[in-house]
VOPA-866582 format. One record per residue (C-alpha): z, x, y. Coordinates in pm, whole numbers, plus 32768, in hexadecimal, padded with zeros to 4 digits. Example, Ala and Ser with C-alpha at 12.3 -4.5 7.8 and 13.67 -1.06 7.14 Angstrom:
BEGIN
830C84CE7E3E/82CA85577F96/
***
This chain:
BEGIN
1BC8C45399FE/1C4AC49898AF/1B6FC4BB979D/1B07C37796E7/1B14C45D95B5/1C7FC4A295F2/1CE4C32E9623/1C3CC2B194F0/1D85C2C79464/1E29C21E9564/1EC9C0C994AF/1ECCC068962A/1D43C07B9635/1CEEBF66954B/1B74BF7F9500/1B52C0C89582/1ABEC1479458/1999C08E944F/191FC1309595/1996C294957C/188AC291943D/1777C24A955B/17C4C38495F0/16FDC49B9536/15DEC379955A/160AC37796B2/1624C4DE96FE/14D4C4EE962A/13EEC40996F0/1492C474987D/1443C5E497E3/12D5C58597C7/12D2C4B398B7/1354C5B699D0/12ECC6F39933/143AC7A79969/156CC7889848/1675C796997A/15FBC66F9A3A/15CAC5DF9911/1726C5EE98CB/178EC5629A2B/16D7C43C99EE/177DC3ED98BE/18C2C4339973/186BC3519A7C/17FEC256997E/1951C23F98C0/19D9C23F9A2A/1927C1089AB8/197AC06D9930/1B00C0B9996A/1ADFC0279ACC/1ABABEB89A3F/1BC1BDE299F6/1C28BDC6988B/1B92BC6998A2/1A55BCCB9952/1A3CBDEB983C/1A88BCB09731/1986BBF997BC/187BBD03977B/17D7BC999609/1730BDEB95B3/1812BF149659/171AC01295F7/15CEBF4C9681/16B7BF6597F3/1706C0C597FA/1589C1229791/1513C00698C4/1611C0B899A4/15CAC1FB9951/1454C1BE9958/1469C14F9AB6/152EC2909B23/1439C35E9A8C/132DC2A49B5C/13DEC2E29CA7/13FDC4319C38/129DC46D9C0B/120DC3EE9D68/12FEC4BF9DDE/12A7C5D99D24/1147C6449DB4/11E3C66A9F10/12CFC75C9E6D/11B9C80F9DAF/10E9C8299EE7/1231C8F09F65/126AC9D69E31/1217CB1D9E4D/112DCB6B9D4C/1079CAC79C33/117CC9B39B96/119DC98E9A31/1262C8BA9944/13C0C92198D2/135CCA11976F/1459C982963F/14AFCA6B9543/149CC9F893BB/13FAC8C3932F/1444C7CA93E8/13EEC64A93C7/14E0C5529439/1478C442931A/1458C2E1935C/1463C1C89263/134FC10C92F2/120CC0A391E6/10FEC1539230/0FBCC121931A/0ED0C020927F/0DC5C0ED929B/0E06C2469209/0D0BC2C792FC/0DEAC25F942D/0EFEC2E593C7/0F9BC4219431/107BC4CB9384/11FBC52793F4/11A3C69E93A6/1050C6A2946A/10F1C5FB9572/120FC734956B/1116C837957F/10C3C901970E/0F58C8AB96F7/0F83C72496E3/10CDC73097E5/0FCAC7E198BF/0ECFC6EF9890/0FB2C5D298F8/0FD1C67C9A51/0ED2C60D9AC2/0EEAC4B29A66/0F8FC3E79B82/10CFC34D9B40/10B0C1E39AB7/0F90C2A699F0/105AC3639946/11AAC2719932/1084C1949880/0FF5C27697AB/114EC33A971B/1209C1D796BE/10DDC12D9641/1010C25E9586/111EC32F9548/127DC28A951F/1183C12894AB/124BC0559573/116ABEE395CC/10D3BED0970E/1192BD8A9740/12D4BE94974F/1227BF8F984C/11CDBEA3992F/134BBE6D9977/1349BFBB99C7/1219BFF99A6D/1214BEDE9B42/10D4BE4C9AEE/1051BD5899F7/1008BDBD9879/0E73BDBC98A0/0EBBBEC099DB/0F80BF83991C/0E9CBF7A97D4/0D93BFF898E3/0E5BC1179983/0E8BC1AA9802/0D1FC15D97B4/0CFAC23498D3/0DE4C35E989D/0D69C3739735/0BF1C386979A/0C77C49B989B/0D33C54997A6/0C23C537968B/0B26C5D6976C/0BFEC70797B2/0C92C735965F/0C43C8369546/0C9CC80A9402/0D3AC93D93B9/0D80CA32929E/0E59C9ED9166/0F9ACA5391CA/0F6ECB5C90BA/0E4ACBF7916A/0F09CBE292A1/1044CC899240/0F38CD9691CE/0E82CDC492F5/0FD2CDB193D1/106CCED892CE/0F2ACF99932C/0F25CF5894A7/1083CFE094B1/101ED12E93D5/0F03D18B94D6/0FE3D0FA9620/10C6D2129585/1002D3239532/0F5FD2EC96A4/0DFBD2BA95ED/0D03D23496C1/0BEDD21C95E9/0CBFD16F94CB/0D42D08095DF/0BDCD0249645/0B79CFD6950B/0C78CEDB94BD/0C42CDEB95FF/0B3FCCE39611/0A3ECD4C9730/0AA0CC56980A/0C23CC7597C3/0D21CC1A98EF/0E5FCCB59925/0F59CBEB9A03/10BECC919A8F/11E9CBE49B10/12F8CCA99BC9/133ECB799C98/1362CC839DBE/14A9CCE39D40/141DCE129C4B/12D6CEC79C64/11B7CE119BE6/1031CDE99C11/1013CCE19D1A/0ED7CC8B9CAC/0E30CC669B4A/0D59CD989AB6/0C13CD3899FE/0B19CDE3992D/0BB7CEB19806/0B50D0219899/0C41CF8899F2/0D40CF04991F/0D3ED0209811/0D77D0F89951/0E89D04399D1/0F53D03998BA/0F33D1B498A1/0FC5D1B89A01/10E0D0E899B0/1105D1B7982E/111FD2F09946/1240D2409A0C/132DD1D998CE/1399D3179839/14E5D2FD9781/149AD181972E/146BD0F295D7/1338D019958D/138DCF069481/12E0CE0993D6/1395CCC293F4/1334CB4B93DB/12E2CAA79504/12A5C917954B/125AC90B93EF/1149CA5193CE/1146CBBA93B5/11B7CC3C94E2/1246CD929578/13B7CE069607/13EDCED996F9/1552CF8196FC/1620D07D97B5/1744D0BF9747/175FCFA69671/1718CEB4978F/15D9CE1F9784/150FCE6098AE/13BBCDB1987E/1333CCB19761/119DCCD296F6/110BCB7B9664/0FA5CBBD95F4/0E7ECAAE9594/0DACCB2F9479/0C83CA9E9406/0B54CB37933B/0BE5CC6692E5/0C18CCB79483/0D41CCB79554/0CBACB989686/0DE3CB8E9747/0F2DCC3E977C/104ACBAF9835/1151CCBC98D7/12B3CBF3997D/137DCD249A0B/144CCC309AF4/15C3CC5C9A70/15E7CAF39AB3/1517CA5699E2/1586CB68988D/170DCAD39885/166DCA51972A/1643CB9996D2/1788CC3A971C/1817CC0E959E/16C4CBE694FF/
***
């Protein structure tokens, strides 16, 4: 299908315009909503597809294009989801969202939560350690949760989506958000983290164990993801003496690549390059002066992103 983009300036394609500036909306909440920037896209693809598919008068008919294509969209996203764990149960590996390079945000024009409390901001909700979070919320969960705490869209709206009435739905995002409060750290200024992440990457480099210990939280988690198509560790390491070990094994194994620091999913993050392609992308959580997680994706598939980043 050609891109909606491209027929905006179609005279043929009266209206058009008022739905291709849904789009970057769109690719925004299937992103968080799936985890991975490349379904993400095919859902808005199919989206515009199933839109295109009406009649001109069916497509007449519809009084708020953009509340449609978000319904639509929002539903594909759902099937995509209970789908989804089957497929992770098959992946080889530990899975882990798609890593975005630069700031990204995908703003929405919607007022803000009621309660400032409930609300979630579009670049918390960007960052690895909330997409990771939402994981393991189950899909109407985290359908709920996204459009209502995130993208503030009225429960009345999700339940067109979700399938079930507005007081279910206001439950399954009490839910998530209880879920998601118990397991989140506030972390670090972004300051401190950019810091930290510039220090990581001086002892990674200089193969210093001792340095590398003392920047990780005691209880720090590293998580790989080679998706079984590039070596990875196909479990998580815990415990910063275990992790400061492996990532002296893996320092050992990248001779002649470049180490940069790069922005990812909004934070401080690290690049891995080889020859100018890049090969792996580090995300890091940071909180109390200690590195508590660090998230490796090696799988080629999921670092297109990345290609002219």
């Amino acid at each position: 299908m050609t891109d909606p983009s491209e027929q905006a300036h179609d005279p043929l394609a009266p209206g058009l315009k008022a739905i291709v500036s849904e789009r970057r909306q769109l690719i925004g909440i299937a992103y968080r909503l799936v985890g991975s920037l490349s379904e993400a896209e095919d859902v808005v693809q199919e989206t515009y597809t199933r839109w295109y598919a009406l009649s001109p008068a069916q497509r007449a008919a519809i009084d708020s294009p953009g509340a449609w294509l978000t319904t639509v969209a929002g539903r594909i996203c759902l099937d995509l989801l209970g789908s989804a764990r089957a497929r992770r149960e098959r992946y080889v590996g530990e899975w882990l969202p798609e890593p975005l390079p630069g700031q990204v945000t995908w703003t929405t024009g919607r007022p803000p939560a009621a309660d400032p409390a409930d609300r979630i901001t579009l670049d918390e909700s960007i960052n690895m350690a909330f997409l990771v979070v939402l994981e393991s919320l189950t899909p109407a969960e985290r359908v709920a949760f996204v459009l209502h705490d995130v993208f503030r869209y009225p429960f009345a709206e999700v339940a067109e989506i979700v399938g079930r009435s507005p007081a279910a739905c206001r439950q399954l995002a009490s839910s998530a958000r209880r879920r998601i409060r118990a397991t989140q750290v506030s972390p670090a200024p972004v300051a401190r983290q950019a810091n930290l992440v510039k220090e990581f990457k001086k002892a990674w480099e200089a193969r210093d164990i001792e340095a590398l210990i003392g920047l990780l939280d005691p209880d720090v988690k590293a998580v790989g993801d080679g998706g079984g198509l590039v070596s990875a560790a196909l479990h998580p390491f815990e415990g910063r003496e275990q992790v400061a070990s492996y990532l002296l094994e893996v320092a050992g194994k990248a001779s002649g690549h470049e180490l940069l620091e790069r922005t990812v999913n909004g934070r401080p993050g690290l690049v891995l390059q080889q020859a100018g392609l890049t090969v792996a992308v580090f995300a890091f959580h940071v909180a109390e002066d200690r590195i508590r997680r660090i998230w490796g994706v090696r799988n080629p598939e999921k670092l297109r992103p990345w290609t002219d980043a």
